[in-house]
Each structure stands twice: as C-alpha cells, then as structure tokens.
C-alpha positions as CSV (number, residue, x, y, z in Angstrom):
1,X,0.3,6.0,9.1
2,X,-0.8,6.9,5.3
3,X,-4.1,7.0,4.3
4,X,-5.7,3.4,3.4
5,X,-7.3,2.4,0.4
6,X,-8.3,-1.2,1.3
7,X,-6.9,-4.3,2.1
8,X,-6.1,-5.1,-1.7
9,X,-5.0,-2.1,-4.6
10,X,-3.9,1.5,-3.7
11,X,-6.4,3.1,-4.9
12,X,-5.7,6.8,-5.6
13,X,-9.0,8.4,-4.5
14,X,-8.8,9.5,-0.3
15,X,-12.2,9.4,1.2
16,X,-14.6,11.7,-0.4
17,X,-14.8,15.5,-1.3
18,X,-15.8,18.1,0.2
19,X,-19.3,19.6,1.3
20,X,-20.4,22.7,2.2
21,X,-21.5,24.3,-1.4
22,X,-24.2,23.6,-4.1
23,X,-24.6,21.4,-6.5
24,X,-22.8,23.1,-10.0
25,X,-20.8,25.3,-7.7
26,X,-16.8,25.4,-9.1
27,X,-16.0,25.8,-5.3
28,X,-16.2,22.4,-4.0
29,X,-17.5,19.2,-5.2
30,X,-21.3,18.3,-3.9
31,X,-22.4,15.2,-2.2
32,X,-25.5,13.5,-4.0
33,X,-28.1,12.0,-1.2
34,X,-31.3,11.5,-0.9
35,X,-31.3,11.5,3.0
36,X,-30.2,14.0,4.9
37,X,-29.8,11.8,8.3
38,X,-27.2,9.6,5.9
39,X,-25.4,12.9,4.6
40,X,-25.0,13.7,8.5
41,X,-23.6,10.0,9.1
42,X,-21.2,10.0,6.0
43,X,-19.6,13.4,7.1
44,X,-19.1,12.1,10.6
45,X,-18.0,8.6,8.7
46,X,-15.5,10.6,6.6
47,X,-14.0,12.9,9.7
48,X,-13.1,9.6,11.5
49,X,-11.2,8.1,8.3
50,X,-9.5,11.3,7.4
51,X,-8.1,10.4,10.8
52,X,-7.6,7.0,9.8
53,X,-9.9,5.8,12.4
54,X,-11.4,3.2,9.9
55,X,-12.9,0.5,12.5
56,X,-14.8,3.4,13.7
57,X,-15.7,5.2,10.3
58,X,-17.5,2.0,9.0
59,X,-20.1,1.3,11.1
60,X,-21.4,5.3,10.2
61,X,-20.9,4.5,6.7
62,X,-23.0,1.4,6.9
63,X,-25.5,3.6,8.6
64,X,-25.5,6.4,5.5
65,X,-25.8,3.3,2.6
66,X,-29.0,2.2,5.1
67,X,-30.5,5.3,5.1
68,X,-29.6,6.0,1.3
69,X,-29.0,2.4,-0.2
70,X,-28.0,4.4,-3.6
71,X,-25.4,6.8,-1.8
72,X,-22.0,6.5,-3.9
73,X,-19.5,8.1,-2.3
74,X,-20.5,6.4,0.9
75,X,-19.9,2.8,-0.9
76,X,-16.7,4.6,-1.9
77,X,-15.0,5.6,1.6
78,X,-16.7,2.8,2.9
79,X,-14.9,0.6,0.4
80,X,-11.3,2.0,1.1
81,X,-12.3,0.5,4.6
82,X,-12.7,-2.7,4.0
83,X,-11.6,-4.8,6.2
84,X,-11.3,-8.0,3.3
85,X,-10.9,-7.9,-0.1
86,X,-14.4,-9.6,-1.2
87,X,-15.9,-6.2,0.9
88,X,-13.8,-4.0,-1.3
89,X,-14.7,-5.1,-4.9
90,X,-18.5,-5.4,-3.9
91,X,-18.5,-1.6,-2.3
92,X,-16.8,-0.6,-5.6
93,X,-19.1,-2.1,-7.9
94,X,-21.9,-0.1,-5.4
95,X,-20.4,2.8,-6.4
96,X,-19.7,2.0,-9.9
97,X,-23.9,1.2,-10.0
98,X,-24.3,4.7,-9.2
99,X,-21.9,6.9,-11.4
100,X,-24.8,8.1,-13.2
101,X,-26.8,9.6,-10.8
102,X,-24.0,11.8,-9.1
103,X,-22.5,15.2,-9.6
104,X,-19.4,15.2,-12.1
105,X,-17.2,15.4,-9.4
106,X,-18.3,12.3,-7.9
107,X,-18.5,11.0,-11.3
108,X,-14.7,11.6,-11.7
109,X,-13.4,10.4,-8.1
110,X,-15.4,7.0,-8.8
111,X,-14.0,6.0,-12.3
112,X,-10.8,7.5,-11.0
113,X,-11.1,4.1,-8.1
114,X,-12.4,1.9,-10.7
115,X,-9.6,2.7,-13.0
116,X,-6.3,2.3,-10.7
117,X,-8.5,-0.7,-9.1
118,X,-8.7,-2.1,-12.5
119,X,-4.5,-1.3,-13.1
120,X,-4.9,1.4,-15.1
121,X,-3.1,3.7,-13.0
122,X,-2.8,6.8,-16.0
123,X,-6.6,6.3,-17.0
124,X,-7.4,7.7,-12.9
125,X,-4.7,9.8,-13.2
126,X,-6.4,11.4,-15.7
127,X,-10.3,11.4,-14.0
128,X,-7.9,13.2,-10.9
129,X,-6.3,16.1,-13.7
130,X,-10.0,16.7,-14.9
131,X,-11.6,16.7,-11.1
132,X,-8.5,19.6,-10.4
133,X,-8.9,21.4,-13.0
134,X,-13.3,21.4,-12.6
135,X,-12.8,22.0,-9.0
136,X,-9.3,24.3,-8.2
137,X,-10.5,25.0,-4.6
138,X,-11.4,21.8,-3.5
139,X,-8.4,21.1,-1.0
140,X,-9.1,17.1,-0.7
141,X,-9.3,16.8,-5.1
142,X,-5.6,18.1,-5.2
143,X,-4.5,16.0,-2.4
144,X,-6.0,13.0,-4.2
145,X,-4.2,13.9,-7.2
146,X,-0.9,14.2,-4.9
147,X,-1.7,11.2,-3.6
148,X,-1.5,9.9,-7.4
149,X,2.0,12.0,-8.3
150,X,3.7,10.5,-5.2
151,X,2.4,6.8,-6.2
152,X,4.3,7.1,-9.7
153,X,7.1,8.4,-7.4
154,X,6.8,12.1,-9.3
155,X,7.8,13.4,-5.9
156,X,8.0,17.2,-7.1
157,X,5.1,17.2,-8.2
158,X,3.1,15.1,-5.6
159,X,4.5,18.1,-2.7
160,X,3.4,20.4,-5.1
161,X,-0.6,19.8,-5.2
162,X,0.2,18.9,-1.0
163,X,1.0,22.1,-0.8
164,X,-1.9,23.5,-2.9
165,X,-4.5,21.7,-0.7
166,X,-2.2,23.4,2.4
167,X,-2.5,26.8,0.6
168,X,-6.6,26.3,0.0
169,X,-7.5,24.8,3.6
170,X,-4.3,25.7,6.1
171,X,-6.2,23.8,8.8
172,X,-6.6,20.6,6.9
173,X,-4.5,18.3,8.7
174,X,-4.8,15.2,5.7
175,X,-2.6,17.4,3.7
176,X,0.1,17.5,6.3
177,X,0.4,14.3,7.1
178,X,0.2,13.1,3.1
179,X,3.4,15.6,2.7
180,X,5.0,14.6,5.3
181,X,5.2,10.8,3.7
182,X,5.9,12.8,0.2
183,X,9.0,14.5,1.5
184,X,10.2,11.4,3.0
185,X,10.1,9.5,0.4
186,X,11.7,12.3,-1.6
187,X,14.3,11.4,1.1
188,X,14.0,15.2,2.8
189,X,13.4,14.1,6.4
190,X,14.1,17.5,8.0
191,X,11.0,18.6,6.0
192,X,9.1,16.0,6.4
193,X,9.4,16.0,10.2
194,X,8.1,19.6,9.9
195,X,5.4,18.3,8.0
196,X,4.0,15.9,10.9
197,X,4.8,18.2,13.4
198,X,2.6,20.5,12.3
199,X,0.1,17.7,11.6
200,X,0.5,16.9,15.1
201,X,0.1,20.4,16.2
202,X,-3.4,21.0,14.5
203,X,-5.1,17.5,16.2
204,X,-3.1,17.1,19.1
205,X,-5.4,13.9,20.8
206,X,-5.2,12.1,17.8
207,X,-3.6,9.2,17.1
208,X,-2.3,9.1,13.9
209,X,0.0,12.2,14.2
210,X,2.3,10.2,16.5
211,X,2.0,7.6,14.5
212,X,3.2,8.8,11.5
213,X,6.3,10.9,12.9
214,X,7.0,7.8,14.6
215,X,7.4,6.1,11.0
216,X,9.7,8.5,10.1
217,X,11.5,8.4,13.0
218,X,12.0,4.8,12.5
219,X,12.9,5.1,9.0
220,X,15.9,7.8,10.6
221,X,17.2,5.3,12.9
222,X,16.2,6.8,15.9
223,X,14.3,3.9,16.9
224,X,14.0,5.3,21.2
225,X,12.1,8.3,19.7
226,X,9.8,6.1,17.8
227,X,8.9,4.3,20.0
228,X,7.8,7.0,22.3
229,X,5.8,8.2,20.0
230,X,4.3,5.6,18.9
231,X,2.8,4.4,22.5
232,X,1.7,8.3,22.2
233,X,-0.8,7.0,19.9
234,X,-1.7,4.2,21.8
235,X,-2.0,6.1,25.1
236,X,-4.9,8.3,23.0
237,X,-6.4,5.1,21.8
238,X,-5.3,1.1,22.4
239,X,-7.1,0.2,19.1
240,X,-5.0,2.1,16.8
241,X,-3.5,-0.7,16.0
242,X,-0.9,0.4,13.2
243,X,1.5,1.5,16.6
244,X,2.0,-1.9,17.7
245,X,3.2,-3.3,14.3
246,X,5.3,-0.2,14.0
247,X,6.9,-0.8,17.6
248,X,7.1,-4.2,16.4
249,X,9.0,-2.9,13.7
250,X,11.4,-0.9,16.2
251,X,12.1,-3.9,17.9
252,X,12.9,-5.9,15.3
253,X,15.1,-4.1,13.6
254,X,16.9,-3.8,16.9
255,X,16.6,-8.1,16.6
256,X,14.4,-7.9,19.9
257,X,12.3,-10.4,17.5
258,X,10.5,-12.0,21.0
259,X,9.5,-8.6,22.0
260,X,8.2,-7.9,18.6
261,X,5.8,-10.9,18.8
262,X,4.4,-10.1,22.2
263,X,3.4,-6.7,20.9
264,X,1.7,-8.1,17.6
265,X,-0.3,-10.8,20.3
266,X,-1.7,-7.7,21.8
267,X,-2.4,-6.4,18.2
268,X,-4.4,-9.7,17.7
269,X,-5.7,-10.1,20.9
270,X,-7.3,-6.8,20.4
271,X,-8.4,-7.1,17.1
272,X,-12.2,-6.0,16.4
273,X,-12.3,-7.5,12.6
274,X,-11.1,-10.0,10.7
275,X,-8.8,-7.5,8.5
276,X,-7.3,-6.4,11.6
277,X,-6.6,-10.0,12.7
278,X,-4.9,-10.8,9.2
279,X,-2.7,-7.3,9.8
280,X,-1.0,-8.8,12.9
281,X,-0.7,-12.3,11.8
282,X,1.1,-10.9,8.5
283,X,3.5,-8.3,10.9
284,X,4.4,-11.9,12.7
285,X,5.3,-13.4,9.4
286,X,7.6,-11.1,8.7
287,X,9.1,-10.9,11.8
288,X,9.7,-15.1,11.9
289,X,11.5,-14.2,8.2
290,X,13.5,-11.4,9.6
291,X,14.5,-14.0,12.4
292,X,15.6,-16.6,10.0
293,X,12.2,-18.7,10.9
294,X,11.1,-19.7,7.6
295,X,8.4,-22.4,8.9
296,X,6.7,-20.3,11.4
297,X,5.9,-17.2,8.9
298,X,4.4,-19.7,6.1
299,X,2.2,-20.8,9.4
300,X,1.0,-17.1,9.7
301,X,0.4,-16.8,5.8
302,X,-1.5,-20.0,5.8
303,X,-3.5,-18.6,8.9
304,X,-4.4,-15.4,7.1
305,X,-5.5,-17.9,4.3
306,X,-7.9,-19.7,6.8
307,X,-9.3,-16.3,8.0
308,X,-10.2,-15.3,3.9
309,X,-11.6,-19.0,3.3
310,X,-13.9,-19.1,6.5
311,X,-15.2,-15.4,4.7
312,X,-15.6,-17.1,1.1
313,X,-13.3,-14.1,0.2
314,X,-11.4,-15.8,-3.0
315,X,-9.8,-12.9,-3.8
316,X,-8.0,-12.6,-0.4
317,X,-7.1,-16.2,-0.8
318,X,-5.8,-15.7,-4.2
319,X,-3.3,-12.9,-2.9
320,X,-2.1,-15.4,0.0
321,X,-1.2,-18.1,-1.9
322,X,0.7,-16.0,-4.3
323,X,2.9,-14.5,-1.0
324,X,3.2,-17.9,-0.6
325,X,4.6,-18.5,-3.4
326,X,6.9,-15.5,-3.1
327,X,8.2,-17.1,0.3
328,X,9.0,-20.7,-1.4
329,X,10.4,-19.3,-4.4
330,X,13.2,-17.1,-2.4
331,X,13.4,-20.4,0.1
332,X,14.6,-22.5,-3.3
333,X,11.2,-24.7,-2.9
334,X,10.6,-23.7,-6.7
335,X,8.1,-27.0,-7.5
336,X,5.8,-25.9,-4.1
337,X,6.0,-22.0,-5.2
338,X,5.0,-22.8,-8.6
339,X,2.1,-25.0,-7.4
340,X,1.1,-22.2,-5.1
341,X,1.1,-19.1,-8.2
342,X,-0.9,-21.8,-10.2
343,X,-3.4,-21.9,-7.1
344,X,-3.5,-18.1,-6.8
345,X,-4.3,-17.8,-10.6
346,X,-7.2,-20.0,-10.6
347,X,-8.9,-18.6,-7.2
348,X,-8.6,-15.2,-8.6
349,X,-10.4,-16.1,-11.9
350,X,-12.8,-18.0,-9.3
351,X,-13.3,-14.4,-6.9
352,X,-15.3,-11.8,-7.7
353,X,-12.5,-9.3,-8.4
354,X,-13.3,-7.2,-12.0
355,X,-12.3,-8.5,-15.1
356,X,-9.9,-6.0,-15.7
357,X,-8.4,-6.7,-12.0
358,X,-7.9,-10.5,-12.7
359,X,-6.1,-9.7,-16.2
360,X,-3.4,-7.5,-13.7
361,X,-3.4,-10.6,-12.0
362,X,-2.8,-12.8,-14.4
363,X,-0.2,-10.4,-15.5
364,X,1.3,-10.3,-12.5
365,X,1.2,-14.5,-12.0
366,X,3.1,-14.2,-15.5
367,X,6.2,-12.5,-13.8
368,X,5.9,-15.5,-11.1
369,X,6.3,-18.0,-13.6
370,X,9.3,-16.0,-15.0
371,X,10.8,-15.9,-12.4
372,X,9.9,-19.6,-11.4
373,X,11.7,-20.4,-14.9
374,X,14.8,-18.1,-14.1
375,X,15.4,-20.2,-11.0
376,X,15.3,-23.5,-13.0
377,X,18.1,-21.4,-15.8
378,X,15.2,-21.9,-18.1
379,X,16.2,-18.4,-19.4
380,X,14.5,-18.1,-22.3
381,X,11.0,-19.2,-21.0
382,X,11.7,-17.2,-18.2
383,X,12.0,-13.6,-20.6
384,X,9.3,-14.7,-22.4
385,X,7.1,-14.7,-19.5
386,X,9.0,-11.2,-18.4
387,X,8.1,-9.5,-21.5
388,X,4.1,-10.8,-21.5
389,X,4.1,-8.8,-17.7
390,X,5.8,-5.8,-19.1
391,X,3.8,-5.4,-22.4
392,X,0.6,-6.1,-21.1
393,X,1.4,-3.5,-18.3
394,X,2.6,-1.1,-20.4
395,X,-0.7,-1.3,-22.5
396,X,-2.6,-1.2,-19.0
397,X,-0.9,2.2,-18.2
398,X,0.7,1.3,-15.1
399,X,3.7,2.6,-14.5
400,X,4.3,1.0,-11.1
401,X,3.8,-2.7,-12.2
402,X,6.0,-1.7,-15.1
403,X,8.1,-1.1,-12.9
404,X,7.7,-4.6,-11.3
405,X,8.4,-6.3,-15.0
406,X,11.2,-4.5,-14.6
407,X,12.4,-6.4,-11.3
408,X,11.4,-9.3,-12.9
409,X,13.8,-8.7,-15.9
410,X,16.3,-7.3,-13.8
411,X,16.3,-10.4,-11.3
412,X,16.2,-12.7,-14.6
413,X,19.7,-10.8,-16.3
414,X,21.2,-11.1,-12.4
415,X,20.6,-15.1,-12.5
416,X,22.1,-15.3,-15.6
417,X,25.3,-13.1,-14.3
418,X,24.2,-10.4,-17.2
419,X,24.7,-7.5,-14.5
420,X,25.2,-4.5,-17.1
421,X,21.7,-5.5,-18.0
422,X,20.1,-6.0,-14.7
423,X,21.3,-2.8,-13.7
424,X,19.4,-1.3,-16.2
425,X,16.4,-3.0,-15.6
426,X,16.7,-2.6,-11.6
427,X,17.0,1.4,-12.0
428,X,13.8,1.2,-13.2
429,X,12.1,-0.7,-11.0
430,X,11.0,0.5,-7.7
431,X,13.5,1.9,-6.0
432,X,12.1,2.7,-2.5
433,X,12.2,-1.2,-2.0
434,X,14.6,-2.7,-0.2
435,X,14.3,-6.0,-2.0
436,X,15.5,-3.8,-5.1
437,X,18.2,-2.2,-3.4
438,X,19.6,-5.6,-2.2
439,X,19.4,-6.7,-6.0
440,X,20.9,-4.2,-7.5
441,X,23.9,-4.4,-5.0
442,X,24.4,-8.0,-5.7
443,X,24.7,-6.8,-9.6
444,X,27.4,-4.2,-8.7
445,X,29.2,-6.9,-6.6
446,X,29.1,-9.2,-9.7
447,X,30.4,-6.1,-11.6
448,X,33.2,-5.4,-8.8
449,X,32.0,-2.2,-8.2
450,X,31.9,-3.0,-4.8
451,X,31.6,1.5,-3.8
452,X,28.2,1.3,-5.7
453,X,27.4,-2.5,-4.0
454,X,28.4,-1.1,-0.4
455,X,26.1,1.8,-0.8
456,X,23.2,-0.6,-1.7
457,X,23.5,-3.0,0.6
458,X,23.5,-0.3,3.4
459,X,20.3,1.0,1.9
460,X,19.0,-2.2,1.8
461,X,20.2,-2.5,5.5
462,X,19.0,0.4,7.0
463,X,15.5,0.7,5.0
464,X,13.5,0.6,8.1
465,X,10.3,0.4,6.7
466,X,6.7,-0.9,8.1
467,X,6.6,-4.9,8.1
468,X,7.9,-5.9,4.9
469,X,8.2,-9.7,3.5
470,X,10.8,-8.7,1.1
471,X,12.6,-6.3,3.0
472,X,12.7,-9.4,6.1
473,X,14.3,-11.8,3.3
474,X,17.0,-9.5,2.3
475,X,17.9,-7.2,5.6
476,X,19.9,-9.9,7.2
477,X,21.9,-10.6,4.2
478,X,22.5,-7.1,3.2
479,X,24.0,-6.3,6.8
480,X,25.9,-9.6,6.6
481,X,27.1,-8.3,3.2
482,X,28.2,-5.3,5.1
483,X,30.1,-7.5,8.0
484,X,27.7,-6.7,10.8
C-alpha cells in the first residue's frame, strides 16, 4: 500500500520529519513541543504510520495534541489520518494556526499541505525544493519531495530523491517501499519488485511489505502470488485492511465477483472507524460495476453518503454525490447526473473545506457540466465549460487536474468524432488511468488505427489496479473490444 494522505486530496507531505538534532541544526529538521510526554507519543504516532498502521497511529497522536494542544506537526500526521474528510480540513487548519511558532522546516512541510490541499500543486512543490535544499540530510524531506515528482508523473526524477533518502538512511524502509511504487509506475517491475523486497527484508512482521509487493504482483498478472502475499499481511495483522480490498481485487479481475464481496464483508465487518467502513462499501461498488451491476454499486455510494451525513461531514458528502454523478453520467442518466454535480457543488460551498479547495471544486464540477453538455451534443457549451476547468487549473498550478481538463476535452473532441484532436488532448491527460487508456483506444478505432486501438484496449484490459470506478466501467468493454 502507498502512503496515505487522507480520505480527501493527496497531499504531498508523508508524516513528519525527522528528530534527533537541535533546533537550527542543517542535519535534520526539529520538532517544536512544549511537552516532552507528547514528543514521546508523536514519535511512536509517526513510527506506526510510516508503517501505515494509521488506525493505530491516531489515538497516540490525539494523545501528543492533548498534552501539547499547539503541537503542529502532530495536527499534520494526524491529519493525513483522518478517517473523514470534515477531520482532515479541521487538523489542517490546526496546523496552519500554528505555522508561526515552528522551526522553518515545519514551517515549509505545513504550507507545502496547505498548498497541494488548496490545488496548488507547484506552490508545495516549491515549499518541498526549499525544505531539500535547507535540510540535504534529512532522508524523509527528499522522500516527500519524491513523493511530489512521482505525483506530476516526473518518474526520473521522483527515483532520484527515493534514492537519495536510500543513500542518507539505508535502513529507512519508507523509501523503499515509495520506490518501489515509483518504478512501477515508471513501468520497471523487475526493479520495483527489488524495491519491496528489500522493503520486506528490513521489517519482516510487518504488514505492509506484503502488501505492497502483492500490488505489484497483481498489477503483473500473477494474481496466485498476490494473493499469497497479501493474506501474509493479514496473517501479521487482520486489521490491515487494504489486503482484503486488494484480494478483492485479485478475485475480481479473475470475475470471482461473489468471492470478492465476501472478502470486502469481512473488511466491513471488521471495520474500527467510519473511514474504514466507507473503504469497503466503495471496494463493493466497484466490484457490482465491474459485474455489470449498476443498481447495487449506486446503493453502496449512497451508503457511504449516509455514513458522511450521520458525521455532518459536507465535504465527504459533496465528493459522493459527485461519484454519483460520475456513475449516472457513464450509465446515460444525464438529467439525474447533472442534478447530482449541482448537489455536490452546493454541499461543498456548504462544508468547511478552504476557500481555495472549494474553487478546485467548483473547477472541477465545471468539467462535469462539460461533459454533461457533450453527452446532450451541446458542443459548444460543453468546450466552454472545458476551457473554464483548464484555465483556472492552469492559473492554480496543477498539473495533474490540468491534466483532467485535458480528459475532459479529449472525451468532448471523441463525442464529436474529432479523434486527431482527442488524441492530443488524451496524451496529455493521465495516462496511468485506465479510463484514459480505454478513451484513447476508442479514438484510434475511430481513426482505423486499429494496432494503436488494440494496444490500448489491452492496457486498459490488463490495468490491474486497486478498486477503481473508472477502471470497473471500462475493463469489461475494453476485453470485449479485444474478443475475450
């Protein structure tokens, strides 16, 4: 499994820097407290999430903010925790509160979080540049930044600062498992199985480890092996529960879709939070699309809806409706999937997400509504509303929901049977998604080009990724595509 930011934005900062020198040393960057009984309980707090052991790491981080109610990078691990999105934004804005009574370094890592949570994805890129280059030997700063590279899908240069944190701390098992995901997504999977085997090698009784060469096992094909390993990680602990959606996954994509369900009911059934309940039920949404069973995963979305309403967590209702939406739109129920991105729009300017997040939003709803248009062949509304996404993106500095405007555009040119042009726009959208690949093979079919559609269509096919709504809408049609 990756390292979690939260339930809601992928935010770029891991969890927390390093301790072990003095404040103003260039070594590594301090830790401001006031207590040393909540330094003690943040450091345990942070051990447990580097191994993403988050249901565990929160109640010690909730111990270090009770002990030091002005602690800031406690608020931020414990934020990339969260179990809800209402829980996320208010541990930011903790931490946020605080920015001016911390070390630089901590000054950096927070506005680095508040920026990508805000959308400005080069803004934090640039807080992560200026917290390398004031603190070159802090292992976990160039793994952040990394983290950042392989996010704007810069994979060279994401393996290279994996590698630096390697070079710094050879024993820091983060970095292993964050290059391992680098190089597969680079699409090097002999490397990047040495990269989790040695990450499995330095904490052998941890769960994660498995877990992740288990992903990557999956993504090979080699689905046996993955499972194996995954129900390693479950054998060192029952509530890791990432292994049962990926052996979910397994299943699945082996169209055992039953057997899939009974493992995400144990998921639930073991659930210890609210976020962990909303995990399964979305895992069984996409496994009733991947079955054809359109009904039954807008049930699960509507559940996960319930779960954020009973919290008052807007926000978390706000991003529901708009998967909702998503669903109906690709089901041809454009009227309902309209109504639903209108009723996403409104309960995110009701939440008590940032200003700046609710204009990414809105951006974001903009692209809906485009695409809503494009399936009516309102084609001109529909670019209009492309273009608002992709400026006001662009001005954002964030090059991956740029690269979203650019699906949008690229969807909007294949509806109108423009395909030179929805090529281009496809290419530079996000091209680890499956839902792209699929796209872009139906635009070389429409070109007869049907080498380049074949060779999409088996990406889109064989993606084998974690539970994924849009890969469960297309995988079906790309192997029928294929004649399988």
């Amino acid at each position: 499994m990756r390292r979690a930011a939260g339930p809601v934005v992928a935010v770029v900062l891991l969890s927390g820097m390093a301790f072990g020198q003095p404040a103003g040393s260039a070594k590594k960057i301090p830790i401001t407290t006031s207590s040393p009984e909540a330094r003690n309980s943040y450091l345990k707090g942070r051990d447990l999430a580097d191994k993403l052991r988050s249901d565990e790491a929160r109640p010690l981080l909730n111990e270090a903010i009770i002990k030091d109610p002005n602690f800031a990078m406690a608020y931020l691990l414990r934020m990339q925790t969260a179990p809800s999105a209402k829980e996320f934004f208010a541990d930011l804005k903790s931490a946020v509160a605080a920015v001016d009574k911390v070390s630089e370094g901590e000054r950096l890592s927070i506005r680095a979080s508040e920026a990508m949570t805000d959308g400005n994805t080069m803004e934090g890129g640039k807080y992560l540049q200026k917290l390398v280059a004031a603190y070159p030997d802090d292992e976990r700063a160039h793994e952040s930044l990394g983290l950042y590279y392989q996010g704007l899908q810069q994979y060279d240069q994401a393996i290279a600062e994996s590698q630096k944190a390697i070079q710094l701390a050879p024993d820091y098992a983060p970095a292993y498992n964050l290059l391992g995901y680098q190089f597969r997504d680079a699409q090097k999977y002999k490397e990047a199985e040495a990269a989790f085997r040695k990450y499995i090698e330095l904490i052998p009784n941890e769960p994660n480890p498995y877990d992740s060469l288990a992903e990557l096992l999956m993504k090979m094909g080699r689905f046996g092996e993955s499972i194996e390993n995954y129900k390693k990680a479950l054998s060192l602990n029952t509530h890791f529960f990432s292994a049962y959606r990926g052996i979910a996954a397994n299943l699945m994509y082996q169209d055992k879709h039953q057997e899939a369900l009974e493992q995400l009911q144990k998921e639930y059934d073991l659930a210890l939070n609210d976020g962990d309940r909303q995990d399964a039920l979305f895992s069984m949404a996409v496994c009733y699309m991947d079955e054809g069973k359109f009904s039954e995963a807008l049930e699960k979305i509507s559940k996960i809806s319930s779960l954020a309403e009973q919290r008052g967590d807007k926000a978390g209702v706000a991003f529901n409706a708009d998967t909702q939406g998503f669903l109906l739109l690709n089901a041809g129920r454009v009227e309902e999937a309209k109504t639903e991105f209108a009723k996403a729009l409104e309960l995110a300017h009701q939440s008590a997400m940032p200003d700046a997040t609710k204009k990414s939003f809105e951006l974001g709803n903009d692209g809906r509504m485009a695409l809503v248009a494009s399936a009516k062949k309102d084609f001109e509304s529909a670019k209009r509303e492309a273009e608002v996404m992709k400026t006001g993106f662009e001005a954002l500095g964030n090059p991956a929901q740029v690269r979203g405007a650019h699906e949008v555009l690229g969807i909007i040119a294949l509806n109108q049977e423009n395909y030179d042009e929805a090529i281009s726009h496809l290419n530079e959208a996000n091209l680890q998604s499956p839902y792209v690949m699929f796209q872009l093979a139906k635009a070389y079919a429409g070109k007869k080009e049907a080498g380049k559609a074949t060779d999409y269509y088996q990406k889109a096919a064989d993606a084998n990724t974690l539970p994924d709504l849009g890969y469960a809408l297309v995988r079906k049609q790309a192997k029928k595509a294929l004649g399988k």
